[in-house]
N, C-alpha and C positions, 0 to 999 in steps of 0.2 A: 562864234565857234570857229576854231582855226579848220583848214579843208586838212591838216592831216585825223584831225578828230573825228570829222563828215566822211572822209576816206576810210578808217575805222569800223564806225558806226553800219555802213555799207556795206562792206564786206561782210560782218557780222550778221545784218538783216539778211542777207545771200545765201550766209552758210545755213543758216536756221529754216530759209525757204525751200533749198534746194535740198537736205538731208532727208527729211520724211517723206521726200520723192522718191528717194533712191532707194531708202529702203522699201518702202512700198513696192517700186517697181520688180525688186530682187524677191518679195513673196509672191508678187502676181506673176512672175512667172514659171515659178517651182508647181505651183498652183493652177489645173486646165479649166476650175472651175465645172468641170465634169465627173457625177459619182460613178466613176468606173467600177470601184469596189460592188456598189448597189446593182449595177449591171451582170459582172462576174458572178454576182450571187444570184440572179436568177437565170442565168445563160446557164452557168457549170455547177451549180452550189458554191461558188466561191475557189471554184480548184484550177489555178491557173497553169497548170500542167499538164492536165486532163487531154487525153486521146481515148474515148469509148472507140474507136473504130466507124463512127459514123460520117467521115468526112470534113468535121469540123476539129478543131484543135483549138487549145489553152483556155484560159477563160472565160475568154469573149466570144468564142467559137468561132472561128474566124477559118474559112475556105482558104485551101491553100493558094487557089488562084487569087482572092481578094489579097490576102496575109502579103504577097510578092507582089503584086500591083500596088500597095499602097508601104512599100520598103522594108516589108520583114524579110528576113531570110531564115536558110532553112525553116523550121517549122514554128510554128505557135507554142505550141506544147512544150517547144522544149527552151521559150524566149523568157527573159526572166517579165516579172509581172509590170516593170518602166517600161522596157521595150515593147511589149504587146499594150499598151494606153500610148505610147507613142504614136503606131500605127495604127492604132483605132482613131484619135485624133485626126491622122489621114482622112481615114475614110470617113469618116461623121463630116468633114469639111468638104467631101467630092458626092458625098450618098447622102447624107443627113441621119436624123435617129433610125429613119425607117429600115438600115444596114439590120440592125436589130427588131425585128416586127412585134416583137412582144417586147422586151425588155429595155429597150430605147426609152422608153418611157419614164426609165432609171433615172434620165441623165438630167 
């Protein structure tokens, strides 16, 4: 076999090993692996906008102190539903489920 045919062949096995990486990589990361939705729904029913006036806010009810400690700004309530999984991702990585004492249990 001449080496530009072996050269070929190589590059070929390459491309076909290294492709279903990439794409893979490119879902797992869109992906937190975390059901936030499952969570929103017993935290607020599912209302990621939600301000009862109790102190917590958006879906995940999330204390305005915690919400700004872990990079939201202004409010919860009024974050859209990426950005508040964003910073719940924060705080699940610095607090773990128990951030959520009932409903952690979602995730």
């Amino acid at each position: 076999m001449s080496l530009k045919k072996i050269a070929i062949r190589t590059a070929v096995a390459g491309a076909l090993t290294v492709a279903p990486l990439a794409v893979t990589a490119g879902v797992a990361s869109a992906d937190t692996g975390h059901n936030w939705d499952a969570v929103a729904d017993c935290e607020s029913g599912g209302d990621w906008s939600i301000n009862t006036g109790n102190g917590y806010y958006g879906g995940l009810q999330f204390s305005q102190e915690t919400w700004a400690a872990n990079g939201g700004s202004g409010s919860a309530a009024d974050a859209s539903r990426e950005e508040q999984i964003r910073v719940a991702e924060n705080v699940l990585a610095t607090q773990g489920p128990g951030a959520w004492p009932v409903c952690g249990a979602y995730l």
